[in-house]
C-alpha positions as CSV (number, residue, x, y, z in Angstrom):
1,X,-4.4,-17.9,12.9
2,X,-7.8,-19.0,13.3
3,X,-9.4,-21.2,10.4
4,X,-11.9,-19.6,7.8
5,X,-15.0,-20.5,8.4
6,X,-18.4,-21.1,6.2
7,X,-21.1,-18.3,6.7
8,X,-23.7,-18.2,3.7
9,X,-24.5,-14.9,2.7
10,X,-28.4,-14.6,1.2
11,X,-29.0,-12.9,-1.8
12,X,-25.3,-13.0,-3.7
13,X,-25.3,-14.9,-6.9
14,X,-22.2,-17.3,-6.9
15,X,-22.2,-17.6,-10.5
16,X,-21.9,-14.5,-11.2
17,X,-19.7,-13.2,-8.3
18,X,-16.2,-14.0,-9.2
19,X,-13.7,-14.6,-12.2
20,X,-9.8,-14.6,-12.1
21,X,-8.0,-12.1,-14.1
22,X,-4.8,-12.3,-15.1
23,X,-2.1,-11.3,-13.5
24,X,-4.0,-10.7,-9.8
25,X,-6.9,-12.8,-9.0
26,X,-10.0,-10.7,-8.8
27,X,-13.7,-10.7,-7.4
28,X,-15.5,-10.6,-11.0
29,X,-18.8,-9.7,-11.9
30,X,-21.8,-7.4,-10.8
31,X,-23.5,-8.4,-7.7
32,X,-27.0,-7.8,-9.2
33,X,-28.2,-10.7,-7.5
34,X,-28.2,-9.0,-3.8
35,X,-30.8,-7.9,-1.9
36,X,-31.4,-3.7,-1.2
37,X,-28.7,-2.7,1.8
38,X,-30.5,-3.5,5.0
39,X,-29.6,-1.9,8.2
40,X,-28.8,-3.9,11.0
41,X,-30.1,-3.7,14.6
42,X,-27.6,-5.1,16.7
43,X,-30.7,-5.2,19.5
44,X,-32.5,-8.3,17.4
45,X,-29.6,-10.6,19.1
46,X,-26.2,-11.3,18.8
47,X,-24.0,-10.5,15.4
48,X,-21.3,-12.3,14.2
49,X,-19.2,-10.2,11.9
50,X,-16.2,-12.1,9.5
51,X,-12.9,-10.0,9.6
52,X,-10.5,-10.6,7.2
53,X,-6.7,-8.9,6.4
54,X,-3.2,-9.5,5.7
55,X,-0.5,-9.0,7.6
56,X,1.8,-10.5,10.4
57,X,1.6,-11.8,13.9
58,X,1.9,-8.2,15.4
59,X,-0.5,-6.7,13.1
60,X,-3.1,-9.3,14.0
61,X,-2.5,-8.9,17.5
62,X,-3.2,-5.2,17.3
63,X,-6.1,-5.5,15.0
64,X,-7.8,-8.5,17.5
65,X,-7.3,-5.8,20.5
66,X,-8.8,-3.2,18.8
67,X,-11.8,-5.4,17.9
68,X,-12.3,-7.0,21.2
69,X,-12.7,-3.0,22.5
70,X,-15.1,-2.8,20.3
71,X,-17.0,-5.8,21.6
72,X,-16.9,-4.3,25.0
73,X,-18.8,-1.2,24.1
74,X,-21.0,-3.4,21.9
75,X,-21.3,-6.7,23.6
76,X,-24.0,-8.5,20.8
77,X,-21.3,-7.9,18.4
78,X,-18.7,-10.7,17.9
79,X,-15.9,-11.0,15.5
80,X,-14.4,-14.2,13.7
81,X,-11.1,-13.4,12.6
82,X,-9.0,-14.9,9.6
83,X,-5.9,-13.5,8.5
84,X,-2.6,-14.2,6.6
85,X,0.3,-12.6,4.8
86,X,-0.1,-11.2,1.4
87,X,1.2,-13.6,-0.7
88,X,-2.0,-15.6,-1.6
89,X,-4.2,-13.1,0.3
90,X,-6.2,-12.0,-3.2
91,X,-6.1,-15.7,-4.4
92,X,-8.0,-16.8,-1.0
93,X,-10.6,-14.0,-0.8
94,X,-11.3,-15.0,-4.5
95,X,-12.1,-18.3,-3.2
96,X,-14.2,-17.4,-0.4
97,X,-16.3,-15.1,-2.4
98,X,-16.6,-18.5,-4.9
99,X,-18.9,-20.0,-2.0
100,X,-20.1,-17.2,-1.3
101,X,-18.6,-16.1,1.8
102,X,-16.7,-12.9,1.3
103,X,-16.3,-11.6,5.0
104,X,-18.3,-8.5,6.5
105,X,-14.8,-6.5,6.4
106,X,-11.7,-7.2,4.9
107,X,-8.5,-5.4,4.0
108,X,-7.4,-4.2,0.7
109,X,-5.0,-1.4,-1.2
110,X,-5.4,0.3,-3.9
111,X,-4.2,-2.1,-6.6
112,X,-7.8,-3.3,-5.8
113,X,-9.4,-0.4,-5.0
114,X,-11.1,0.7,-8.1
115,X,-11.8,-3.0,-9.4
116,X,-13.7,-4.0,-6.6
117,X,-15.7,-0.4,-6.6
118,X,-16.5,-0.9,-10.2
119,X,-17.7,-4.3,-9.7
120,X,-19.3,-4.0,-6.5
121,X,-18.1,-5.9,-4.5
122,X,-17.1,-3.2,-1.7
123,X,-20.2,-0.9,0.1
124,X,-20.6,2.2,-1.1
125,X,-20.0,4.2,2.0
126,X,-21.0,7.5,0.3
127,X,-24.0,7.7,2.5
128,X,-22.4,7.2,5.5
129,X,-20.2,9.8,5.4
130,X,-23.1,12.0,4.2
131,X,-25.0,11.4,7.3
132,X,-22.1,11.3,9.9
133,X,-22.0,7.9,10.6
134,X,-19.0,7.5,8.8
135,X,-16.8,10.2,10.1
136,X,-14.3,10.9,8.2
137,X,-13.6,14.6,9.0
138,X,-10.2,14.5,10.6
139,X,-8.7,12.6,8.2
140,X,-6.6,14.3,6.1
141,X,-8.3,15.8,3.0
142,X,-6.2,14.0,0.4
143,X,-6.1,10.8,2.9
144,X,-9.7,10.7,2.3
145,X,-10.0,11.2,-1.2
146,X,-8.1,8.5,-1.6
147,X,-10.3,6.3,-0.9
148,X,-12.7,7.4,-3.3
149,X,-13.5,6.1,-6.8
150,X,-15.8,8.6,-9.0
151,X,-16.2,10.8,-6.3
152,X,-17.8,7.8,-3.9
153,X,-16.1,6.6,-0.9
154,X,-15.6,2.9,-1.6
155,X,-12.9,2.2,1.1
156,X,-11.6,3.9,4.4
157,X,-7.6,4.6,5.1
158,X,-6.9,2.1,7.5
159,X,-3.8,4.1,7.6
160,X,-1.4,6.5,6.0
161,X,2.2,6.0,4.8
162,X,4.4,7.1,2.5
163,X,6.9,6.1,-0.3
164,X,10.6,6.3,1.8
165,X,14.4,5.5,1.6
166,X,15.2,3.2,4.0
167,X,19.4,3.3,4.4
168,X,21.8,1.6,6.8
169,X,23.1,4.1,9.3
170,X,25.5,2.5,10.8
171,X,27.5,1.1,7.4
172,X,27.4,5.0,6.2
173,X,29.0,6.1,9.5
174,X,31.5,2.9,9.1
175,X,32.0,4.1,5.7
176,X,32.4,8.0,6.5
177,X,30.0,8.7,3.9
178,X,26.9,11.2,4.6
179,X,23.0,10.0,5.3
180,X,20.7,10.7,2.5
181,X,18.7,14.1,3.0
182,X,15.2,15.3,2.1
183,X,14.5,16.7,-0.8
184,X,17.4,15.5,-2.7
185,X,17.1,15.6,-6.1
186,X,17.9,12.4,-8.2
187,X,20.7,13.1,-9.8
188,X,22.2,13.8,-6.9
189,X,21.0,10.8,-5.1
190,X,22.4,8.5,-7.6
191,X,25.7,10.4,-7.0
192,X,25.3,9.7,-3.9
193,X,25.1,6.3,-4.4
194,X,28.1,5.6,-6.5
195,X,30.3,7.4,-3.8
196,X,29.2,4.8,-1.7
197,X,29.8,1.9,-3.6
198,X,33.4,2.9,-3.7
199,X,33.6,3.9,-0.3
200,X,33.4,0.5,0.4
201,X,35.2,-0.9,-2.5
202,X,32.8,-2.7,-4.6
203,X,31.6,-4.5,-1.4
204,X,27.9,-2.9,-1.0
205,X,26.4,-1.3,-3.4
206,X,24.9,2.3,-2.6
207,X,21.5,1.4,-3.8
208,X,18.8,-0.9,-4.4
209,X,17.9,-0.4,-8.7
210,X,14.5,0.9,-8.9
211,X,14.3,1.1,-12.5
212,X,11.3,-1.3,-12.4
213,X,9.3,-0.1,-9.0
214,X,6.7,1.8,-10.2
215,X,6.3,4.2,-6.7
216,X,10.1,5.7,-7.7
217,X,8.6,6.0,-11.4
218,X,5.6,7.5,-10.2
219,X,6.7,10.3,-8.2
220,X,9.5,10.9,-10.5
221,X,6.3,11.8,-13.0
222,X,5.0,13.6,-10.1
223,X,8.3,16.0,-9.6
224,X,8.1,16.6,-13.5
225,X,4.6,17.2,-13.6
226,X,3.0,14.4,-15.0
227,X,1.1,11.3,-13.3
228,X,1.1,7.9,-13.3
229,X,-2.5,7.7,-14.6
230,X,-5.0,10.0,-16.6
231,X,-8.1,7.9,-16.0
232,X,-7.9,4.2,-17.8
233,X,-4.4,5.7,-19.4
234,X,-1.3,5.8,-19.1
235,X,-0.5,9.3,-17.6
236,X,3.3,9.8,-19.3
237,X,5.1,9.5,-22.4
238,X,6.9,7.3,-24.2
239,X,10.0,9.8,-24.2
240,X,9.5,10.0,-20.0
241,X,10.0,6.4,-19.9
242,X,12.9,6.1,-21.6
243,X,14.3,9.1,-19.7
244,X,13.5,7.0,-17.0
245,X,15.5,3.8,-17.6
246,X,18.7,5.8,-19.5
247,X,18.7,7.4,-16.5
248,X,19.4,4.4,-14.8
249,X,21.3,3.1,-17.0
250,X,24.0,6.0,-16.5
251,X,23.8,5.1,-12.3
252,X,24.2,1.3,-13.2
253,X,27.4,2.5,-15.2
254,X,28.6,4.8,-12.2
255,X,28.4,1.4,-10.3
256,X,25.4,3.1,-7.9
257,X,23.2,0.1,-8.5
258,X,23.3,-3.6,-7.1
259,X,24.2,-6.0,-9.8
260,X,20.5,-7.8,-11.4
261,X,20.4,-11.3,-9.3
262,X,19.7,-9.1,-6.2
263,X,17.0,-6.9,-7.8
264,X,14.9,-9.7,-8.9
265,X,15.3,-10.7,-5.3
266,X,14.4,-6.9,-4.5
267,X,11.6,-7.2,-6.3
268,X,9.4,-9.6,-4.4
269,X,8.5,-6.9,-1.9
270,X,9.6,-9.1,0.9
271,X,10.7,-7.1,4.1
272,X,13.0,-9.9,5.0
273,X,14.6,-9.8,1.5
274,X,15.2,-6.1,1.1
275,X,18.8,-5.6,0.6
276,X,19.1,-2.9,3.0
277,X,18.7,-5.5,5.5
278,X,20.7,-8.4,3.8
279,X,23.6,-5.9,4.2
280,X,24.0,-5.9,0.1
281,X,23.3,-2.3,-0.2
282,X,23.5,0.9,2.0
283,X,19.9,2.0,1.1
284,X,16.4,0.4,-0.4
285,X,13.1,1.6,-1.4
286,X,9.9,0.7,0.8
287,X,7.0,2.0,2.6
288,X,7.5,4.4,5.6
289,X,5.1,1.4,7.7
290,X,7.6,-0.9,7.3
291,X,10.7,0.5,9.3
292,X,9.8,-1.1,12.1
293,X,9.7,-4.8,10.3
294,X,12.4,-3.8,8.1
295,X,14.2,-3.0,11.8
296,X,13.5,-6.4,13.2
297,X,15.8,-7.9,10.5
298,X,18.9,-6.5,10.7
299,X,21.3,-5.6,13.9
300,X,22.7,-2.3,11.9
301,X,20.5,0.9,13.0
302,X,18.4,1.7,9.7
303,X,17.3,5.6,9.0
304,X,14.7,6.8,6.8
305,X,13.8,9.6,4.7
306,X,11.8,10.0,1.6
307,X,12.8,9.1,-1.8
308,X,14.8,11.5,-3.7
309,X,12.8,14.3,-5.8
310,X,10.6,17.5,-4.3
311,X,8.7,15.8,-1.5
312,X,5.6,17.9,-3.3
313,X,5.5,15.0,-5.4
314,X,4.5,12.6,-2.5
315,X,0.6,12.8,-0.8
316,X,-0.8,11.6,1.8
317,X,-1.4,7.4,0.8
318,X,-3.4,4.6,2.4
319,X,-1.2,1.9,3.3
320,X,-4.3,-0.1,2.9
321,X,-8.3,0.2,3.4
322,X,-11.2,-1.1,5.3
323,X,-13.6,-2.4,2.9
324,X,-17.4,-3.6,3.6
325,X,-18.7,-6.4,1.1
326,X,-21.5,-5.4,-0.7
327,X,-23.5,-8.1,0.3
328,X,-23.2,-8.2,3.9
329,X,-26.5,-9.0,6.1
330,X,-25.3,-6.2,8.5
331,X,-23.9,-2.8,6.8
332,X,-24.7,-0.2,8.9
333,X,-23.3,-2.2,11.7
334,X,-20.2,-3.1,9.8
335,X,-19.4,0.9,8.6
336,X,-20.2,1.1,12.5
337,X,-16.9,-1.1,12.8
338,X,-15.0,0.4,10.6
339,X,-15.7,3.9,12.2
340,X,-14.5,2.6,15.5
341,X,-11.3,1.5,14.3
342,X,-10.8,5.3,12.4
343,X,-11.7,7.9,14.8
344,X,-11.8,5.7,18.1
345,X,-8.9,6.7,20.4
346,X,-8.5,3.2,22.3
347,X,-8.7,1.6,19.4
348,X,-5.9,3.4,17.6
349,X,-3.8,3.2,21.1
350,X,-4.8,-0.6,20.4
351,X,-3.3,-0.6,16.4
352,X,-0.5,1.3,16.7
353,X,1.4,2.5,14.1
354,X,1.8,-1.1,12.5
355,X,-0.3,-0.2,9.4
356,X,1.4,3.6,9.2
357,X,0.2,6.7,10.8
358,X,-3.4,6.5,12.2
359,X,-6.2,7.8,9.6
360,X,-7.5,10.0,12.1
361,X,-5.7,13.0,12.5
362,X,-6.3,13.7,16.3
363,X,-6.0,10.2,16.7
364,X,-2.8,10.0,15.5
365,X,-1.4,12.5,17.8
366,X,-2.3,10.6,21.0
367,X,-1.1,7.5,19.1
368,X,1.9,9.0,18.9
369,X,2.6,9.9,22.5
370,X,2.9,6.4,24.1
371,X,5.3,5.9,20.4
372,X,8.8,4.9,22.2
373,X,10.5,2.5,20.1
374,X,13.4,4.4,18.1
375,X,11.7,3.4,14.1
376,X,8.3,4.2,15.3
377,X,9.6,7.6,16.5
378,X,11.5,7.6,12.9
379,X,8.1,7.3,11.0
380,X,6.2,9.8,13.3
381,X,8.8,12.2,12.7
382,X,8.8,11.4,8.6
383,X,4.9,12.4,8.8
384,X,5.4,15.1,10.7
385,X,7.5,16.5,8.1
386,X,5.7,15.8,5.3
387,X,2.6,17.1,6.6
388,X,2.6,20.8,5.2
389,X,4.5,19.6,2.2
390,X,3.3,17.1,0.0
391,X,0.7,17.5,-2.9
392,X,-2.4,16.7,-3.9
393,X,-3.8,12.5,-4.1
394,X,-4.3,11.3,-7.6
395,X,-6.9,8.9,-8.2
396,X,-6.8,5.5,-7.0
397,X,-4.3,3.2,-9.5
398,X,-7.5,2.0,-12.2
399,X,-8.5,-1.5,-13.1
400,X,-5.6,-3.1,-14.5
401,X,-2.9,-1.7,-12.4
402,X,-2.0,-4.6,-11.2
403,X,-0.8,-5.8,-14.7
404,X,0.9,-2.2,-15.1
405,X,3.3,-3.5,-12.2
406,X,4.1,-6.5,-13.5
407,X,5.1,-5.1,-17.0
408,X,7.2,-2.5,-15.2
409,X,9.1,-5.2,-13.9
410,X,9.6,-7.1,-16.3
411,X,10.6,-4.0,-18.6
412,X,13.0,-3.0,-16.5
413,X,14.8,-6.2,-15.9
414,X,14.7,-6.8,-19.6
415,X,16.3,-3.4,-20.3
416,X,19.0,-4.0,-17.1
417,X,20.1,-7.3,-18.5
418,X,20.3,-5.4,-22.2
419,X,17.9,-8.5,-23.4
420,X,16.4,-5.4,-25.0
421,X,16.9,-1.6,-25.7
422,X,15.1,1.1,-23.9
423,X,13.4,2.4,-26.7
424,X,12.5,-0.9,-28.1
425,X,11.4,-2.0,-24.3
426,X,9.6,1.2,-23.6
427,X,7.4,0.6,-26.5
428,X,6.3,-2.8,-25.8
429,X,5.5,-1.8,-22.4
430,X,3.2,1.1,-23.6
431,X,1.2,-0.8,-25.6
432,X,0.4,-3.5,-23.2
433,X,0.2,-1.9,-20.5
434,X,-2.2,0.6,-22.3
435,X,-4.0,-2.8,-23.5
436,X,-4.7,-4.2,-19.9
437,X,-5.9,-0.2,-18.4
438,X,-8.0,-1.0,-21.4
439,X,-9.7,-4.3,-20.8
């Protein structure tokens, strides 16, 4: 990983730029300070542009590729490249933006999204798009809305994925038990589970709990027609919620669910710490993108479908976005970049399918023609699928979301441990997490 490096950026107002909210440090604070958008000519002499991301060392060696192509066609343009995994990712592009040096492009998802659109910290790319710069026209329609907050693009899909079970084929054929299907409804899928667990006598249990991950909750809302979110709100009841977690509740009983040390392990995120892949349970909750990590961890073959409930439920999600800063010295020449990477062919043959499914719809399908490695072929064939099937995009998660998934987590865990009753829970967790939508 190559070592940040310090660019002053004219025209942004330090003192102004950033704060740290709690929960998830974020850029705070208008950027007032900053000079009208100014257009780049990439004919004036040579441009550095500062890329930054997430992500690990294959994702970096795809994203480098696709950016030295770029280069080729465009041989003024150079790119300085910083990148790292996510823990600490937010807290380091705080700190950049503290001196002032938030790069040209960087990498976020939509926990973000809408904080940085209402503070300005990301381009608005509305104008782009109108004008065709930006082309955006073979992405999906929902794919694309999704990157939009208050009807102006703020963000580009870097690439689509979807909210999947991820389960252990190989244990469920040692086991004689029966893969997990699509479209199975969640009753039936926590059945499913508890056969499992006693197929194998107590040994492994049939599922990771997912009482406190808030993509099971939200399409859960989804299949019984409510959302996550209605604008700053809360987008469900109280009642919903504590359906939600007695629901559990009866699974955990039915011995369905692994036992709470390993969910709070679960809960980290962590591909390596997934308990489909530490052999602790025969199926986990992740993003479709991640098979192929999730792969690289475990011997056993791993399968994948999507979580239980109608797949109407799911849409078409960015795994994460290209942003421009707001104050960048070179936007049209950035939204340039971030063009390339969407809708240019080599480039996408360059990136793969290590962020998800390419943005770009005819992209995608000559991405997925050199896709030969058995979980890549797995989440093709899981987008494929879903393609006719799934619903409409919400809105990007608001300001405060962040929070919303902490005190999900913490609910839960409070309410699986009995530290606390459902009800009792439930109605802490509404009014705080109402409180920080609020702020």
């Amino acid at each position: 990983m190559r070592a940040p490096q310090s660019v002053p950026r004219p025209g942004v107002d330090r003192r102004r730029l950033l704060g740290a909210l709690t929960g998830l440090p974020l850029l705070v604070g208008g950027l007032a300070g900053c000079r009208p958008e100014e257009e780049a000519r990439v004919d004036d002499g040579p441009v550095e542009l500062s890329v930054f991301w997430w992500g690990e060392a294959a994702r970096a060696e795809a994203t480098e590729h696709a950016l030295r192509l770029y280069s080729q066609q465009n041989p003024q343009v150079r790119f300085r490249v910083t990148w790292q995994g996510l823990t600490g990712y937010y807290d380091r592009l705080a700190t950049q933006a503290v001196g002032g040096n938030v790069p040209d492009l960087f990498q976020i998802d939509d926990t973000v999204l809408t904080e940085y659109a209402r503070r300005e910290i990301v381009l608005d790319l509305s104008r782009y798009v109108a004008d065709n710069r930006l082309d955006l026209g073979d992405l999906p329609e929902h794919l694309a809305r999704y990157g939009q907050v208050e009807g102006r693009t703020r963000a580009v899909p870097a690439a689509q994925t979807n909210a999947a079970l991820v389960y252990n084929r190989d244990l469920l054929r040692r086991l004689r038990q029966p893969e997990p299907r699509t479209g199975m409804p969640w009753k039936e899928y926590a059945q499913w589970a508890a056969r499992v667990t006693r197929a194998s006598g107590n040994r492994v249990a049939g599922t990771v709990d997912p009482s406190g991950d808030y993509r099971a909750l939200w399409l859960w809302l989804r299949g019984r027609g409510s959302e996550f979110y209605q604008g700053r709100q809360l987008g469900f009841s109280s009642d919903e919620l504590i359906d939600w977690f007695e629901f559990w509740e009866v699974a955990r009983l039915d011995r369905a669910l692994a036992v709470n040390p390993l969910v709070e392990l679960a809960d980290t995120g962590e591909p390596a710490r997934h308990l489909v892949v530490t052999g602790q349970t025969a199926a986990s909750f992740a993003w479709s993108h991640q098979l192929p990590e999730l792969q690289r961890h475990t011997d056993d073959e791993l399968g994948m479908t999507i979580l239980p409930g109608t797949p109407a439920a799911q849409w078409p999600r960015a795994s994460m976005y290209w942003a421009a800063f707001r104050g960048t010295r070179h936007p049209g020449l950035v939204v340039d970049v971030i063009n390339f990477l969407t809708v240019n062919v080599a480039a996408g043959r360059a990136l793969g399918t290590e962020r998800g499914l390419n943005a770009s719809v005819p992209v995608r399908r000559f991405v997925e023609q050199g896709v030969t490695d058995r979980p890549g072929k797995r989440l093709v064939a899981l987008g494929t699928d879903l393609d006719d099937l799934m619903g409409p995009a919400p809105a990007p998660p608001p300001k405060g979301h962040a929070r919303v998934r902490t005190l999900l987590v913490a609910t839960a865990e409070r309410v699986r441990t009995k530290r606390t009753g459902a009800r009792t829970a439930t109605s802490r967790f509404m009014a705080e997490a109402n409180a920080a939508l609020a702020e």
